[in-house]
N, C-alpha and C positions, 0 to 999 in steps of 0.2 A: 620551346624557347622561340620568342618573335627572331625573325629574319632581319635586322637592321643592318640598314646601311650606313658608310660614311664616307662623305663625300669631301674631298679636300685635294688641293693642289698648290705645289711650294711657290708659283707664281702670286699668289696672297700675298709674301710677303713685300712683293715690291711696288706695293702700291705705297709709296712714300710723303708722308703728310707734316713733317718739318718736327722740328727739336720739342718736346713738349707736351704736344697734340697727343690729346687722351684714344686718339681711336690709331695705334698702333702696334708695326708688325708683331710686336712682341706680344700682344693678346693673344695671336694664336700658339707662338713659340709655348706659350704656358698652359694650353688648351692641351697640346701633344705632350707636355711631360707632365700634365696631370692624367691624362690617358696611358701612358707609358706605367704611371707607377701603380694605379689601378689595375693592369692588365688589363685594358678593355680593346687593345685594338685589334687581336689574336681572334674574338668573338666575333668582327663584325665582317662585314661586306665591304671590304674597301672599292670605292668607286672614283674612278679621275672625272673630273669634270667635262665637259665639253667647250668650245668655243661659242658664246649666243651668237644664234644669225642674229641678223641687225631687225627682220621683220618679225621676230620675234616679240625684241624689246618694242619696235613701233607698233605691237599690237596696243600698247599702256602709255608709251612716250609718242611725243610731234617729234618728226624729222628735223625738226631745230635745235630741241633740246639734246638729241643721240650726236648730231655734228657737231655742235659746242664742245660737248665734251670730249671729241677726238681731237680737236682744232687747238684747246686748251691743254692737251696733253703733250708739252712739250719739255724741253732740258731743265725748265727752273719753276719752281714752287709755283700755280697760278691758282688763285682764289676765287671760289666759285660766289661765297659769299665769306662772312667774320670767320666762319666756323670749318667750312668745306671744301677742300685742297683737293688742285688735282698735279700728280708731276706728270714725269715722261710714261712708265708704265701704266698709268690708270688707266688709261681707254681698254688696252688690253686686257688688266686684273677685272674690271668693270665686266666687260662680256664673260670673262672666266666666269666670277662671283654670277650672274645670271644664269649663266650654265651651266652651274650645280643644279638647280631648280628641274630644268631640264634631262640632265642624268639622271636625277633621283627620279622623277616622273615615269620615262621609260624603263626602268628596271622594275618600278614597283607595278605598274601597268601588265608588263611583259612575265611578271609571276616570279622575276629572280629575286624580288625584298621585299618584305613586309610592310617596312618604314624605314624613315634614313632621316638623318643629319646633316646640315649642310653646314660646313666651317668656314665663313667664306668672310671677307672683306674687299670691298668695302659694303658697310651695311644697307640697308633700303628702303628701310618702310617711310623716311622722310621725303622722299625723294617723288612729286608730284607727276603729274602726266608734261608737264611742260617745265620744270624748274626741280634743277637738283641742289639740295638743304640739308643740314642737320648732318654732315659726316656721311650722306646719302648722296651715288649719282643715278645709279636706275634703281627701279624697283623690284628686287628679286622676286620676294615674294608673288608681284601681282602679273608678272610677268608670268612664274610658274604656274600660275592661276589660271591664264587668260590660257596658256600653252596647255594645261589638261586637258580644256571647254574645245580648243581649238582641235587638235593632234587627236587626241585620247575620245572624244567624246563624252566626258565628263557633263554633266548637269550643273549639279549646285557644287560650289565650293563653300565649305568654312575657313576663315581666318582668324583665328585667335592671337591675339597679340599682347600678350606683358610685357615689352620695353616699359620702364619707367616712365618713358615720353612718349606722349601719346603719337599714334603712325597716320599722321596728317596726310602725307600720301596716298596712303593706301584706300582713305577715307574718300579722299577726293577723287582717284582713280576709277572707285565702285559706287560712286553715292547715289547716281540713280538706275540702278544696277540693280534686277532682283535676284538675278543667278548667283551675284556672290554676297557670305550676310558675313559682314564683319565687327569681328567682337573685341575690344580694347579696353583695358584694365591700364590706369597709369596717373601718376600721381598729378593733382591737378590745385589748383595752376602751378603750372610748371610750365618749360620748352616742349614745344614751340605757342603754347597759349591755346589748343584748339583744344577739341573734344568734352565738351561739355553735354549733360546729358540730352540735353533740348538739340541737337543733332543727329538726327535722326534718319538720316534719308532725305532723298527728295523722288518727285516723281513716280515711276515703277518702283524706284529705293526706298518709296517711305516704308520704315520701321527694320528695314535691313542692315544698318549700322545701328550697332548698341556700343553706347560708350557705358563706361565706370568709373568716372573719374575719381578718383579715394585721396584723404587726406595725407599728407605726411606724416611718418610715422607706422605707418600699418603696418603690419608683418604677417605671418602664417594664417594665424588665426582669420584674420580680415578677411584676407586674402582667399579662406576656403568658404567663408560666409557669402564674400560678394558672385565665387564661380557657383555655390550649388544655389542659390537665390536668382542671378541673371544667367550664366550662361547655359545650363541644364535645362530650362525650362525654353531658352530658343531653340537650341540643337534640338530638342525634342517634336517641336512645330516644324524646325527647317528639315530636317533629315539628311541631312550633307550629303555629297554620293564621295564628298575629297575631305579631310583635314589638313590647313597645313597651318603650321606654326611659326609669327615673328615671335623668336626665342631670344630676347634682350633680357642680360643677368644683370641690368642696371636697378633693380630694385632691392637688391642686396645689403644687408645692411652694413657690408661695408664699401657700398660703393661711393666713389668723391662724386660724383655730377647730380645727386639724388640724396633724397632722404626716408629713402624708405625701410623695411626691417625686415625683408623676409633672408630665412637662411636656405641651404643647399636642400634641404630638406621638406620645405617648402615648395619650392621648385620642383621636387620631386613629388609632389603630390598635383600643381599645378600638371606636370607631365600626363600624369595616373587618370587624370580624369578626362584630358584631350584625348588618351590613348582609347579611353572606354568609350569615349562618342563615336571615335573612330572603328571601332569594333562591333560597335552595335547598331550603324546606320552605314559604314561605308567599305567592310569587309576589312577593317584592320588600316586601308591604305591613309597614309600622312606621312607629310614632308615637314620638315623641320629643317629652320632658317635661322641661325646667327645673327640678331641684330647689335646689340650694344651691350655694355658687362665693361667697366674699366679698372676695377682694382683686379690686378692681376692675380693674386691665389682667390678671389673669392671666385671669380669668371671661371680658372679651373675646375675647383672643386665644384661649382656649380654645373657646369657642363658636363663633368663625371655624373653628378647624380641625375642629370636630364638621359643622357643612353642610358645608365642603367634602369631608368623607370622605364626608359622608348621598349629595350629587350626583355627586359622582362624580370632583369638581376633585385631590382628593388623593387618592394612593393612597397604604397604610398597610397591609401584610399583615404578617403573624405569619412 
C-alpha cells in the first residue's frame, strides 16, 4: 500500500471571504466528514502543515504583492479584486496553505510518504507572480515547485492541473521556464479567459506549457481521451523527477461555477494516471494541492476518490 500523506490544518478555516462566496470554510468541513465516513483518515500519514517563510513565497511572488496581502489583512472584509477577499486571518491561513506544499515536500523527500494531499485554502493556481485573482492569494503550487528545485534538488517538475479554470498563474509563473512543464485541462472559454492552445511557452518555455482547453459539457470519457492523447506522450519526453498536482473538483458535474460532467470516478482515474507518471519517471514522489470543487457533496465524495486512487484503495486505469 502507497505511504500517503495528509496534510491539513484547522486554521483553514479562518480564512473568511463574506456571506455567499463559493470558496468557503465549509468545503473543507465537508472534505473531513466525507473522509470520516469513508474511513480514510486511520490510513494515512497525518501531517500539520508548517508556517511559509516569506522567501519562500518570493521565490514565485514581488515583495509587493506578499506585503499587500499582509497590509490588506485586516478586521473587515477587503477585496483584492470582484472575486478575491481577504479578512484579518488571511495572511496568516495564506502562508499556512503554502506550507503544506512545503510539509509534504520534506516528508516525501525524507523517505517518510510516498504522496500526500494537501487540504488547504485559500486556493492558488490563479494567483500570478505579482497579483492575487480568482479566490487565489499566493501560489501553493509553484511555490512548492520552485521549494523542491530549491531545498530538495529537484530537476524537473510536472504540474498537472484540472481545475475547471484554467491556472493562469501558474502559467505565467513558469512560462519561460524549461525546468517546470505545465499541463492544464479546463474548460474553455471560461474564467479567467486564458489558456488557449496557441500558448505555449515562450523563450527557454517554448513548448513546456500544454494547455487543453475542452468544451463544456465533457465528462469521463473526454477527459481520458484528452490525458492519454496530450499528457502521456509529454511526461514521457519530459521525465519529471516531481509530480505535483492543482487538484480542483470544479469540473464536476455537479458543480455551480462550471459546466463540465466529469463524476468522482473520473477523477479517480485522472489520479490513476498522474500516479503512474509519477512511479515510472519520478520514484512514486507527488504532491497534491486543493484548488477549487464548490458543490459541497460532490467536492467530498470527489476528494475521497482522489486518496483512494493517491493510496492505492481504488484502482482506476485508462
Amino acid at each position: 500500500m502507497t505511504r500517503t500523506a495528509f496534510v491539513y490544518h484547522p486554521i483553514y478555516l479562518e480564512h473568511q471571504t463574506g456571506s455567499g462566496h463559493p470558496e468557503r470554510p465549509e468545503r473543507l468541513a465537508a472534505i473531513l466528514q466525507e473522509m470520516e465516513k469513508a474511513g480514510l483518515r486511520e490510513g494515512l500519514i497525518n501531517l500539520a502543515p508548517v508556517k511559509c517563510r516569506k522567501e519562500y513565497i518570493a521565490a514565485v511572488h514581488t515583495d509587493e504583492l506578499i506585503e499587500s496581502i499582509e497590509r490588506l489583512s485586516g478586521p473587515y472584509l477587503n477585496h483584492v479584486d470582484a472575486d478575491t477577499v481577504v479578512s484579518q486571518k488571511s495572511f496568516e491561513v495564506a502562508l499556512y496553505a503554502a506550507g503544506a506544499g512545503i510539509a509534504a515536500a520534506d516528508a516525501i523527500m525524507e523517505g517518510k510518504a510516498d504522496n500526500a494531499f494537501c487540504a488547504v485554502r485559500p486556493p492558488g493556481h490563479h494567483a500570478e507572480s505579482n497579483r492575487a485573482m480568482g479566490f487565489c492569494l499566493f501560489n501553493n503550487v509553484a511555490i512548492a515547485a520552485r521549494y523542491l528545485q530549491h531545498a530538495h534538488g529537484i530537476g524537473k517538475v510536472l504540474i498537472v492541473d484540472w481545475d475547471v479554470h484554467h491556472g493562469n498563474g501558474t502559467q505565467e509563473i513558469f512560462y519561460e521556464d524549461s525546468t517546470v512543464l505545465y499541463f492544464s485541462s479546463h474548460q474553455y472559454p471560461h474564467y479567467p479567459g486564458s489558456g488557449s492552445m496557441q500558448e505555449g511557452g515562450s523563450g527557454k518555455g517554448v513548448s513546456f506549457t500544454v494547455n487543453a482547453p475542452l468544451r463544456a459539457g465533457c465528462g469521463d470519457i473526454e477527459y481520458q481521451q484528452v490525458y492519454a492523447k496530450m499528457l502521456l506522450p509529454v511526461a514521457e519526453v519530459f521525465k519529471p523527477d516531481f509530480v505535483l498536482i492543482s487538484a480542483g473538483f470544479d469540473a464536476h458535474r455537479d458543480d455551480p461555477l462550471a459546466s463540465m460532467r466529469l463524476t468522482e470516478d473520473g477523477f479517480a482515474r485522472l489520479t490513476r494516471m498522474a500516479v503512474d507518471i509519477a512511479c515510472r519517471f519520478s520514484g512514486g514522489r507527488l504532491i497534491s494541492m486543493l484548488e477549487g470543487g464548490y458543490d459541497l457533496r460532490a467536492l467530498g465524495a470527489s476528494v475521497v476518490a482522489h486518496i483512494e486512487a493517491l493510496c492505492g484503495r481504488r484502482e482506476a486505469s485508462f
